[in-house]
N, C-alpha and C positions, 0 to 999 in steps of 0.2 A: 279603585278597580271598577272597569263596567262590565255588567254582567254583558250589555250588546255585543261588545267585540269577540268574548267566548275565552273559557281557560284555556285552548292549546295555545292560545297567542299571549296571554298573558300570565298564566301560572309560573313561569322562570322568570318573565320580569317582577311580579312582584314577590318571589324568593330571593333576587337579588335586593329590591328595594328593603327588604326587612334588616339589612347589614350595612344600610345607610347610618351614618352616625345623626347626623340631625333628623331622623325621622321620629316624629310622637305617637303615629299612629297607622291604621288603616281602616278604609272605608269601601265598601261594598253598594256600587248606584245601577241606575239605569230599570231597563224594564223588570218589574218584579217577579214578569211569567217566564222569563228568558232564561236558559240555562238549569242547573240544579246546584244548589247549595253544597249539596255533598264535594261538589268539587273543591268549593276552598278550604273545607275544613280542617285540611291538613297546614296551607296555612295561617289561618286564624291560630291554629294550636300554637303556632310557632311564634308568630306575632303574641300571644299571650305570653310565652314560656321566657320573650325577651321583654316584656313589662313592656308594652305599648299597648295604647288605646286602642279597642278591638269596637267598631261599631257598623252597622249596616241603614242600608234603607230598606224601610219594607211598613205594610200597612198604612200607605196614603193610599195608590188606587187598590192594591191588592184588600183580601180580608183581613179578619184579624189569625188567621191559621199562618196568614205569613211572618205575622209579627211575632207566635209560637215560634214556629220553625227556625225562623231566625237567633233564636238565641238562645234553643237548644240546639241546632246543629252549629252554629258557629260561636256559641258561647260569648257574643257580645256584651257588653256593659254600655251600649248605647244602644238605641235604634234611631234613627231618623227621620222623623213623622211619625210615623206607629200608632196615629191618630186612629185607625179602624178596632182597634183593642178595644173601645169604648164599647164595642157590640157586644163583648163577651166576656161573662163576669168572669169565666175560670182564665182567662188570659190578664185578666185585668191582676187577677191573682197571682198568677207565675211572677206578671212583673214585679209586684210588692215583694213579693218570696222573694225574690231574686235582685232585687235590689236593682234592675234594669231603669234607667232611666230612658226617658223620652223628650229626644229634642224635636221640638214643635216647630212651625213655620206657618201659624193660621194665616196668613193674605197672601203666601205662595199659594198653600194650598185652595183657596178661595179659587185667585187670577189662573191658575191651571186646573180648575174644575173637581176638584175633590169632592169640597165643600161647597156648598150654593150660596152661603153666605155667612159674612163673621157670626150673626147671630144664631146660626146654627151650627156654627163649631163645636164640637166634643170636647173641646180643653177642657170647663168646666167638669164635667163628669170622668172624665179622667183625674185631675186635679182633687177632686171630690172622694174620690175613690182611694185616694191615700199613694197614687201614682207619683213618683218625680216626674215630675214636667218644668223642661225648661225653654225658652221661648229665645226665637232667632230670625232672620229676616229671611233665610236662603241664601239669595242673592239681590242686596239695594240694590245695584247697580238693572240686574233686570226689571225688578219687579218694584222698583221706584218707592220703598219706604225705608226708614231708621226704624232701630230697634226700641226706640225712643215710642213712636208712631203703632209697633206691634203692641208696647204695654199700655197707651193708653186706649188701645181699643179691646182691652183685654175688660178695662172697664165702662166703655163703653158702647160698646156692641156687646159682649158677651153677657153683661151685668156682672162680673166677676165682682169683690167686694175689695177694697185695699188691702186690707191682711195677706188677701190669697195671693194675689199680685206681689208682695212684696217676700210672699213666702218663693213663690215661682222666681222671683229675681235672684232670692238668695240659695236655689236649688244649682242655679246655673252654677253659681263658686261652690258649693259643697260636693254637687256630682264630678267639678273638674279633674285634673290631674294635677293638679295644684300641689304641693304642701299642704300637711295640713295645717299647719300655721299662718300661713296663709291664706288659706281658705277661710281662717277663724276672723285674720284681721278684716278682710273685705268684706265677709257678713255682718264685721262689728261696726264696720263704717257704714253699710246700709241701715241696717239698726239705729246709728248716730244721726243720720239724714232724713229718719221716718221721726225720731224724738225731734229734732230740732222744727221739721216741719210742721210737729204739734204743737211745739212750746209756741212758733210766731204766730200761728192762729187764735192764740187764746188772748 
């Protein structure tokens, strides 16, 4: 959903899209200053009440009162970037409380100016701060890296340490909508992948 285009144009279309059978979710993008939240709240409530993924964008250029805002008025269980919460310890809180994760995009947000540079990215202190954080490219195709490429500069640029890296890998399968059985085997197989890459080292 883009906040640009405005709810009278889009609030019936995306009440229709919520009775999609193959739909998993929705997403709330565009300018963070645009519009007011109050408007979709009604339906996020609805998107919640039929079990899809409720997430927004908010807190890349915005503050971290958007990243608040966002999921108390629309009750998300994502945010996307949210990267500015790092400013504010009581937000930083909300999200632990609340169990809100944050999907990252540090070299989008670099390449479109958020951030000045990987090395001064917030993940770490978010990450630190007992936040989920999970890590994603945006768009390769614009912004020309793998996700491959995000985490090694997680320890690279950022000086993240491997643990955390591998904790942030295995956030992404835990926060999904996955199964949780599912969710357990994928984290068991990263875990398998971090043991065997010990064991040939030695």
């Amino acid at each position: 959903i883009s906040r640009d285009l405005g709810p009278e144009r889009l609030q019936g279309l995306a009440r229709e899209a919520l009775d999609t059978e193959a739909l998993d979710g929705i997403d709330l993008h565009g300018d963070e200053g645009a519009g007011c939240l109050e408007d979709w709240a009604t339906v996020y409530r609805e998107a919640r009440e039929r079990g899809l993924v409720t997430k927004a964008h908010a807190g890349e250029f915005g503050g971290p009162e958007k990243v608040r805002a966002t999921v108390e008025t629309l009750g998300v269980r994502r945010v996307e970037h949210g990267i500015a919460a790092a400013q504010d310890a009581i937000v930083i809180q909300m999200l632990k409380d609340t169990g809100v994760a944050l999907d990252v995009c540090p070299w989008s947000n670099v390449k479109l100016g958020a951030v000045r540079s990987l090395g001064d990215h917030p993940i770490p202190v978010l990450h630190r701060s007992g936040v989920c954080v999970t890590v994603g490219t945006d768009d390769p195709t614009a912004f020309g890296q793998t996700l491959s490429d995000e985490l090694v500069w997680l320890g690279t640029e950022t000086g993240m340490a491997e643990a955390e890296i591998v904790q942030i890998i295995k956030n992404g399968f835990e926060s999904s909508a996955m199964p949780e059985a599912e969710q357990a085997k994928w984290v068991a197989l990263v875990d398998d992948g971090v043991r065997n890459e010990a064991q040939g080292a030695e």
